[in-house]
C-alpha positions as CSV (number, residue, x, y, z in Angstrom):
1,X,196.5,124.9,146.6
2,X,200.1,125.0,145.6
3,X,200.8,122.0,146.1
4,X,198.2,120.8,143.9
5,X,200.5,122.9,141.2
6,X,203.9,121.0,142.5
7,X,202.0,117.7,142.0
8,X,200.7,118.2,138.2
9,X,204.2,119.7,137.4
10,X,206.0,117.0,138.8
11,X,203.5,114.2,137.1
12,X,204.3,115.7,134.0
13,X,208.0,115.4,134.5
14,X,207.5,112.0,135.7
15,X,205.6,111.1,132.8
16,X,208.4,112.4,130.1
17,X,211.2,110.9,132.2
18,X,209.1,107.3,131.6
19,X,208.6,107.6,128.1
20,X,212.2,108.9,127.4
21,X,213.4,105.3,129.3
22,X,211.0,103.4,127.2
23,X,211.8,104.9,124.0
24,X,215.3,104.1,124.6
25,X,214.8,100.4,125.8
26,X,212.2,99.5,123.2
27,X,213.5,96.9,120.5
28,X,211.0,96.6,117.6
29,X,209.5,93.1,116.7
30,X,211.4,92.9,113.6
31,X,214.7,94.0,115.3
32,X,213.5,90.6,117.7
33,X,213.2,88.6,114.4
34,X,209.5,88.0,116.0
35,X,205.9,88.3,114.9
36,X,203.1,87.9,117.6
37,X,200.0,86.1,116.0
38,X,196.5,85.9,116.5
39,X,193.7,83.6,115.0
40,X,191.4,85.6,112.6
41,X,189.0,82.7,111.2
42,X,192.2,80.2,111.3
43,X,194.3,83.3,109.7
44,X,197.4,84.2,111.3
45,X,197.4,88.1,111.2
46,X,200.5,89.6,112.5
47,X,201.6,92.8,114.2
48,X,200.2,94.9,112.0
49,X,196.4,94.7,113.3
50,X,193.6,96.4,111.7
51,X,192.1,99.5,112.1
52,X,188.9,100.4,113.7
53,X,187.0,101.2,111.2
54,X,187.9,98.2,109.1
55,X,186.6,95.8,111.8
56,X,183.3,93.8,111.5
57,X,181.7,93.0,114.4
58,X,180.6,89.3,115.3
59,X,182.6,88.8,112.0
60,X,185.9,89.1,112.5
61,X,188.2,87.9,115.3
62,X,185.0,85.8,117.0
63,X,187.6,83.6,118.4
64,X,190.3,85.9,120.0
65,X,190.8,85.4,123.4
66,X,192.2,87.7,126.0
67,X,191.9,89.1,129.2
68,X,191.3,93.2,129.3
69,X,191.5,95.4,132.4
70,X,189.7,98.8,131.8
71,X,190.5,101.9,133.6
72,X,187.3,104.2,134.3
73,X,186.4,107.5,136.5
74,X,182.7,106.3,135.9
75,X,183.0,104.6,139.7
76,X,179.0,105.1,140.0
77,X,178.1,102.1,136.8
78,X,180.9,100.1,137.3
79,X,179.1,97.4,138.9
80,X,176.0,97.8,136.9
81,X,175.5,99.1,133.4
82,X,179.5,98.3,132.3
83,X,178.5,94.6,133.8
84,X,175.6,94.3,131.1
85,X,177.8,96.0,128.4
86,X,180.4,92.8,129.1
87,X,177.8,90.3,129.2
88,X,176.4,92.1,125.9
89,X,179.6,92.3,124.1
90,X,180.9,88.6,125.0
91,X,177.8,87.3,123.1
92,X,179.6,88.1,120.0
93,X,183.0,87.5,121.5
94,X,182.7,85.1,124.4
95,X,186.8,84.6,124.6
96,X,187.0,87.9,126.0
97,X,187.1,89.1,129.5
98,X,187.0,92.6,130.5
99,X,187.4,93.6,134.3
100,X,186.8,97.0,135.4
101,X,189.0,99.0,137.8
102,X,187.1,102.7,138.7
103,X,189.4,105.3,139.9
104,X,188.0,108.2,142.2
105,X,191.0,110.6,141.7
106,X,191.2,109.4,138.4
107,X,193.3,112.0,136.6
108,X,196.3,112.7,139.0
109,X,196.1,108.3,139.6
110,X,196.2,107.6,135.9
111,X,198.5,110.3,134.8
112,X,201.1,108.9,137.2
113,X,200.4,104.9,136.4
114,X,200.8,105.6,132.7
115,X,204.8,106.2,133.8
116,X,204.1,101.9,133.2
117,X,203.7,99.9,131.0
118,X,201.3,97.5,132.9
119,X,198.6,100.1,133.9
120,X,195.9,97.7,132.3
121,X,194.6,97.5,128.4
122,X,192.0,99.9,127.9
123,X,191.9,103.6,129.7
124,X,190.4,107.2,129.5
125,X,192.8,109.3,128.2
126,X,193.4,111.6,131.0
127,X,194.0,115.2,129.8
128,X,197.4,115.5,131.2
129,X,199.1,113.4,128.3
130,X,200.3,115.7,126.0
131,X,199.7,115.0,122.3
132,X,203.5,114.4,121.5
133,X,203.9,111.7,123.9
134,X,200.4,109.4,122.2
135,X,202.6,107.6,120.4
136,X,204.5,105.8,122.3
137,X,201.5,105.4,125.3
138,X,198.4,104.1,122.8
139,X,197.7,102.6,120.0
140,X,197.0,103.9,116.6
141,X,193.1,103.3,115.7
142,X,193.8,104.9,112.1
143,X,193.7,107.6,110.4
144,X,192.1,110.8,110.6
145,X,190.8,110.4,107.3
146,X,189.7,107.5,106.9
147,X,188.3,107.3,110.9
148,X,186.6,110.7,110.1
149,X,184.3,109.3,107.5
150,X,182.5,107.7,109.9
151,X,183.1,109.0,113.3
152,X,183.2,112.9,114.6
153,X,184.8,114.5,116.5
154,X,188.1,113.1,116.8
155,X,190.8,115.7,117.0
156,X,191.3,115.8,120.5
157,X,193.7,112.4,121.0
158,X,194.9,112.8,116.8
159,X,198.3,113.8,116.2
160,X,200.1,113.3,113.2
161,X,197.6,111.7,111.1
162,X,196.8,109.6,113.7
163,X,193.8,109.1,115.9
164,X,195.4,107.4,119.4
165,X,191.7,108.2,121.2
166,X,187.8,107.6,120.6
167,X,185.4,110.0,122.7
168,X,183.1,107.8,124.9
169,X,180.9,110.5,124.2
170,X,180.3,114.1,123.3
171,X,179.6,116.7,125.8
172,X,177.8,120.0,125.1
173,X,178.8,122.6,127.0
174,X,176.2,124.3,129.2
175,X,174.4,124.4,132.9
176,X,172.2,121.9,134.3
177,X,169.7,123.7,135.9
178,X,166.2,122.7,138.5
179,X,163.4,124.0,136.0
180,X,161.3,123.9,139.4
181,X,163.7,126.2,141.2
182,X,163.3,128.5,138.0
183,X,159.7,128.7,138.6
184,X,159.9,129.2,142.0
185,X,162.6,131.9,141.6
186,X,160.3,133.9,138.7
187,X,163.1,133.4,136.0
188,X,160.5,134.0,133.1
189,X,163.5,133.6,130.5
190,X,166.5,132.0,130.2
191,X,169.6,134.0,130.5
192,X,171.8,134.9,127.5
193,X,174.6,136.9,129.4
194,X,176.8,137.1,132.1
195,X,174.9,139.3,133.7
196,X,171.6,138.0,132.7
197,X,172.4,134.9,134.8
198,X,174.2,136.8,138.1
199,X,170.5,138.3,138.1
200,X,168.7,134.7,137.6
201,X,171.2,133.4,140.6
202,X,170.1,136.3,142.7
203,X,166.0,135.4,142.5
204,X,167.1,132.1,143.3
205,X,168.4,133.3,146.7
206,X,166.1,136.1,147.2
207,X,162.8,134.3,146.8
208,X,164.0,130.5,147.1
209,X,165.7,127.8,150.1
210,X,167.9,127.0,147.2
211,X,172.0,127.5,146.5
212,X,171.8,129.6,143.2
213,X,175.1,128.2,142.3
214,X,176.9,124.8,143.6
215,X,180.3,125.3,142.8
216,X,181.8,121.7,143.9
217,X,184.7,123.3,144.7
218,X,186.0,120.6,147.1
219,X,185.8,117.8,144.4
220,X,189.0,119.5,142.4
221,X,188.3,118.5,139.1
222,X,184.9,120.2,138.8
223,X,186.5,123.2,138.8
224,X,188.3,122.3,135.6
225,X,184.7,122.5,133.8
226,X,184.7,125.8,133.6
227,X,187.3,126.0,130.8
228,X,185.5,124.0,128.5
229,X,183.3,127.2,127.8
230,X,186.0,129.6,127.1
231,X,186.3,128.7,123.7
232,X,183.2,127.8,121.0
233,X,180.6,128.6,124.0
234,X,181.9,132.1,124.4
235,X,183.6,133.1,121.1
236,X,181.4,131.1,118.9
237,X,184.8,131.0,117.4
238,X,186.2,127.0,115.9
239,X,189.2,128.5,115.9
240,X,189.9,129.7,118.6
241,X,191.1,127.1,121.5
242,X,193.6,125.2,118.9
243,X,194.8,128.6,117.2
244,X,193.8,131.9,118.1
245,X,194.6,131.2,122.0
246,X,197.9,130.5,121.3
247,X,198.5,133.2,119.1
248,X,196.8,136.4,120.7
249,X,198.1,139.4,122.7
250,X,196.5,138.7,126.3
251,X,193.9,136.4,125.4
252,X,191.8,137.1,128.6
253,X,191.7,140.6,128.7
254,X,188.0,141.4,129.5
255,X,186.4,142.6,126.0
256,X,183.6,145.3,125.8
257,X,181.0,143.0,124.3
258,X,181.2,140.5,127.7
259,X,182.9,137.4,125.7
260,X,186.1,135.2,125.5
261,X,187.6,133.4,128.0
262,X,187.4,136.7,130.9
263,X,183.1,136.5,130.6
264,X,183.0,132.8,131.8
265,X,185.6,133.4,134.7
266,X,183.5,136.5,135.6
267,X,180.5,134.9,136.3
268,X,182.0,132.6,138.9
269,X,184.0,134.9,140.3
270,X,181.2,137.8,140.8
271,X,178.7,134.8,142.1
272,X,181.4,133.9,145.2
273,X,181.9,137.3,145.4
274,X,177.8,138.1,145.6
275,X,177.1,135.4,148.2
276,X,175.5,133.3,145.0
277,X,177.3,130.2,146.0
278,X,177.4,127.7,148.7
279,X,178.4,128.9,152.6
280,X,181.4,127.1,152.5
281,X,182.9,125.7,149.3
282,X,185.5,124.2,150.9
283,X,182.9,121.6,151.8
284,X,181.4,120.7,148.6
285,X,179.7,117.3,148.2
286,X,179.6,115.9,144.4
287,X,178.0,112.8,145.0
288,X,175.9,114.3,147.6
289,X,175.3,117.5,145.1
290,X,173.0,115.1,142.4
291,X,170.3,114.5,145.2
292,X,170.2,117.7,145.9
293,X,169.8,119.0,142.9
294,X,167.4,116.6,142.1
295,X,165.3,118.1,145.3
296,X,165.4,121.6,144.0
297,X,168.4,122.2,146.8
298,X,170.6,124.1,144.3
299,X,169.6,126.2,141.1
300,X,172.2,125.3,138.9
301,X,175.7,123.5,138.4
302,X,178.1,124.6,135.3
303,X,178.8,120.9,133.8
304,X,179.1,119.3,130.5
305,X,175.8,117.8,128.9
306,X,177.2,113.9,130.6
307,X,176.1,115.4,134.4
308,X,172.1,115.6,133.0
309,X,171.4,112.2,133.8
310,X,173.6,111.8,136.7
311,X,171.2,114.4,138.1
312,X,167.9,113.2,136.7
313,X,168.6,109.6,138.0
314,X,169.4,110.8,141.6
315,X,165.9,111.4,142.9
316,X,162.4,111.3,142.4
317,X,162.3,114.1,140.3
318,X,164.1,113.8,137.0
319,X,161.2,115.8,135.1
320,X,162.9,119.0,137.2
321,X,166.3,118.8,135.6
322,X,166.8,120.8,132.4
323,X,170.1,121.8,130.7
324,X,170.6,125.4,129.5
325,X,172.9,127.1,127.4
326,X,175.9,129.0,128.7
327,X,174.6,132.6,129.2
328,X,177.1,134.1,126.7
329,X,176.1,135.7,123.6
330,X,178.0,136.8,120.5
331,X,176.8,139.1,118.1
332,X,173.1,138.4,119.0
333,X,173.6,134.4,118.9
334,X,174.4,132.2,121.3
335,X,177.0,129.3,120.8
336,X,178.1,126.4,122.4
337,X,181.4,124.1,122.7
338,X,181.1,120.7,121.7
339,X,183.9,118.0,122.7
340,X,184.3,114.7,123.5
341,X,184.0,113.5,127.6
342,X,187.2,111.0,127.9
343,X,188.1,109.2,125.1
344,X,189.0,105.4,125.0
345,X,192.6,104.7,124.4
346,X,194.6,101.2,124.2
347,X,197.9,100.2,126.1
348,X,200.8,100.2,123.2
349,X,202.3,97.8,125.4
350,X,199.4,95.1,125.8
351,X,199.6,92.5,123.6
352,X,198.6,91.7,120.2
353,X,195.4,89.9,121.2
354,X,195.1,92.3,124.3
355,X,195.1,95.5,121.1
356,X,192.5,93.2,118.9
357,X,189.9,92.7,121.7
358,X,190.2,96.0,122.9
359,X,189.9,97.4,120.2
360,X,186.5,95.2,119.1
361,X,185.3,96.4,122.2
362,X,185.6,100.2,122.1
363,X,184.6,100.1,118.4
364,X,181.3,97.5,120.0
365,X,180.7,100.7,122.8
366,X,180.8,103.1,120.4
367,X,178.6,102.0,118.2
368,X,176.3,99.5,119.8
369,X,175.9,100.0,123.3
370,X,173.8,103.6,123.4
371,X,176.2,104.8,125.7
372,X,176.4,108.2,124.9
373,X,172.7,108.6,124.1
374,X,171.7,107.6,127.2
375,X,174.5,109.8,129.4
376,X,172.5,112.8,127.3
377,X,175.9,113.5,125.3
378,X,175.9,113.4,121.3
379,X,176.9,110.2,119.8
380,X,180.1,110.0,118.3
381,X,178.8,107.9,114.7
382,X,178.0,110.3,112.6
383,X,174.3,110.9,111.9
384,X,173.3,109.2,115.2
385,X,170.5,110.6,116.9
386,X,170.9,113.4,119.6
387,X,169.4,113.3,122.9
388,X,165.8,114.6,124.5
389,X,168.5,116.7,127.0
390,X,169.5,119.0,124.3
391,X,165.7,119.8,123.2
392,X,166.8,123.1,125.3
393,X,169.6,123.9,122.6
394,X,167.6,124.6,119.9
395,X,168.9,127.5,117.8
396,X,172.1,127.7,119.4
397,X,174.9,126.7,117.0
398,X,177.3,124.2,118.0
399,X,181.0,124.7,117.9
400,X,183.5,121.9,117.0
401,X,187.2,123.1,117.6
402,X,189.1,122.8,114.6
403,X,192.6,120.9,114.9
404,X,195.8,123.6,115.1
405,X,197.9,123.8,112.1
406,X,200.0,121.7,110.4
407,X,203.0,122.0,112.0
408,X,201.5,123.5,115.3
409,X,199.7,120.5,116.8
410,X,201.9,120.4,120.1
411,X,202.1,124.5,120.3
412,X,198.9,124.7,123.0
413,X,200.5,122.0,125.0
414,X,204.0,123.6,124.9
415,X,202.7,127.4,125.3
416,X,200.2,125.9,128.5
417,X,202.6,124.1,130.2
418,X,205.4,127.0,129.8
419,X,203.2,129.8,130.9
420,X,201.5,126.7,134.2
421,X,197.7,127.8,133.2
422,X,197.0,124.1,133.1
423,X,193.6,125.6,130.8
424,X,191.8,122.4,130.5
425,X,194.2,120.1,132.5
426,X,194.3,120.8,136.3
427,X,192.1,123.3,138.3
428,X,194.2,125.2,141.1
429,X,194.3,128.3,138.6
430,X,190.1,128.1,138.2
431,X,189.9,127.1,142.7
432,X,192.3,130.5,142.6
433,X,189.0,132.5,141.2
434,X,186.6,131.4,144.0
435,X,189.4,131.4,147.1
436,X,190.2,135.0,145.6
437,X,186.2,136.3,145.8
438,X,185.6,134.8,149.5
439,X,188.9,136.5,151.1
440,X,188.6,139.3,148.8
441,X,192.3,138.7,148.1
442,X,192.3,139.4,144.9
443,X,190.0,140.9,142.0
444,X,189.3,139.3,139.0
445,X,191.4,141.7,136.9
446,X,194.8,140.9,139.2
447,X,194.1,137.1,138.5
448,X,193.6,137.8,134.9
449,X,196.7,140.7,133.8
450,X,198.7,137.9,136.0
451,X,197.5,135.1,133.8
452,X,198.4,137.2,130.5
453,X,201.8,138.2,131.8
454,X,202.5,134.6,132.5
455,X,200.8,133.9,128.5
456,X,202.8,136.8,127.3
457,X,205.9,135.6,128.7
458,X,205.6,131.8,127.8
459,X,205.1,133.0,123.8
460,X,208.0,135.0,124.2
461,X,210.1,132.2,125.5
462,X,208.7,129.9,122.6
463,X,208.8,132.5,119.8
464,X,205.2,132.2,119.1
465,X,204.1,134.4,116.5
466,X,201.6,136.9,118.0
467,X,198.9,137.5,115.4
468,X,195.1,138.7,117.1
């Protein structure tokens, strides 16, 4: 998987070598003597577009014209519900054309084409664009404050004041799981530990034809997943990704109390290790893995609250999938992580009328087209509704990451790259868990005092201030 590594780094180097080029060769419109234009109910409006949350919908702009490409991972609706959400959203703005281009490998393919300025108009934000570089990539939808009074969770893509991306929707972080297979297994209760659910996965194999845990190691980017729970999910801790991370002694260190970042890495690596998994991993099928879970062919999958419906609508059987929290608990109470899925970001290189229409339609899908209701994530708008696939959540408290300090908003991204974790951006170091507990290569503790030494020594070479 190494070269998996070389790829990412060299992506990243890519990406910086583009944007220093572009910085140097760009020559403001003023510097042009040129304003581009655009017709706002016969009003010229120049360069200086609105925001997003000053747009009116069907009111303003109903005569822009332009022609948007969108670049979307959601390869399975491309064809089908995005088609109604055009024919939906040209009823207000029928001057508008939006063609969608879905990307299998969508990070590592998207992280690369954003070295150009012609990629398309409208993209997810790939997790590989680092927050210094938003700028010059996207386009500003406003401000943090003033965006924040009527959207949530927007500090992921916000640097500077500045919000460059809009979650599609918000995931919470826990297991989809086959309710039936439960039964089946005699898993009376849901598990609240680590341990708690190694047992659970072991009266799945014991007394069911199911795989207690899928890993979908093969697909890459599943692997990923699993840091999304090694903040709120098992800290209960808002602080803790954008600050605390950064700024403790050997952050994964296992902890007495079975929580932190070691707890979730445990549990995949002791379910490889215990024959909990798949035969061969290697071989992993993720479009094949939603019919099967929808069967009752495998027990559970650790995925965001976005892979509930992809499951339920796979099969016959949608009443059988349920979505659990992470078996982690802190102080008696369970927690769990709530972030946005990719958010919507807009070409700072498109044109004028390319920005307007864009942006009218991601401000349109955000708050008119259900999207995130319906993929069983929480709605962005705040005060929307939640949906019936986090009935299961009850009790357990949501955690919302605070944004790093003032000053410190590039210090996660600079400490991550330096120390080639890649927490939350590529998945070798997460494949290295479950390659490491089939050979029996490694233990869990080698990986982890090797992933603190490399922490350690990154915040050394930055001069972070180490304070937990």
């Amino acid at each position: 998987m190494k070269w998996r590594k070389l790829l990412c780094m060299l992506l990243v180097i890519a990406m910086a070598m583009a944007l220093t080029a572009c910085k140097s060769n760009e020559t403001s419109d003023k510097e042009k003597g040129k304003e581009e234009e655009v017709t706002n109910g016969g009003e010229s409006v120049d360069e200086e577009f609105p925001t997003m949350d000053s747009l009116k919908l069907g009111t303003d702009y109903t005569d822009i014209k332009a022609d948007l490409k969108f670049l979307t991972h959601r390869t399975d609706i491309v064809n089908t519900r995005f088609q109604e959400y055009i024919k939906e959203f040209q009823k207000l703005y029928p001057n508008v054309n939006i063609t969608y281009e879905a990307i299998t490998d969508y990070a590592e393919d998207v992280t690369i084409r954003l070295t150009t300025d012609d990629w398309g108009d409208i993209c997810m934000i790939p997790t590989t664009v680092q927050k210094s570089e938003l700028p010059n990539l996207f386009v500003s939808f406003g401000t943090l404050e003033n965006l924040g009074k009527t959207y949530d969770y927007l500090n992921n893509f916000a640097f500077e004041g500045n919000v460059y991306g809009i979650p599609s929707t918000v995931n919470a972080q826990g297991i989809v799981y086959n309710k039936r297979v439960f039964q089946e297994a005699g898993i009376a209760e849901m598990p609240k530990t680590p341990d708690e659910f190694l047992d659970a996965l072991q009266k799945i194999k014991d007394n069911t034809d199911a795989i207690p845990l899928y890993t979908n190691f093969a697909a890459g980017w599943t692997m990923a997943a699993w840091d999304a729970y090694i903040g709120g999910s098992a800290t209960g801790d808002p602080d803790f990704m954008n600050n605390k991370l950064v700024h403790s002694k050997n952050p994964f260190a296992k902890k007495d109390d079975m929580t932190g970042p070691y707890a979730v890495y445990y549990i995949l690596y002791e379910a490889v290790a215990r024959g909990l998994v798949e035969d061969d991993p290697t071989t992993t099928d993720w479009e094949g893995c939603k019919g099967m879970m929808n069967r009752g062919e495998i027990g559970t999958l650790v995925l965001g609250s976005w892979a509930v419906t992809q499951m339920q609508q796979a099969g016959d059987n949608p009443e059988d999938i349920g979505y659990m929290p992470f078996p982690i608990t802190v102080n008696g109470k369970q927690y769990a992580s709530a972030g946005p899925d990719y958010c919507y970001g807009i070409n700072a290189k498109s044109s004028t009328e390319e920005k307007i229409a864009a942006m009218l339609y991601i401000k349109w899908l955000t708050e008119k087209s259900n999207f995130a209701y319906d993929e069983g994530g929480i709605p962005v708008v705040k005060g929307a509704a939640y949906p019936p696939t986090l009935q299961s959540f009850d009790g357990v408290t949501l955690v919302i990451d605070n944004p790093a300090p003032a000053g410190e908003e590039t210090l996660f991204d600079q400490v991550n790259s330096e120390s080639e974790m890649g927490i939350n951006v590529e998945n070798t170091h997460v494949q290295r868990i479950v390659e490491a507990a089939m050979d029996k290569s490694e233990t869990l503790d080698d990986i982890i005092n090797d992933w603190n030494q490399k922490w350690s020594a990154a915040q050394e070479k930055l001069n972070v201030e180490i304070k937990y």
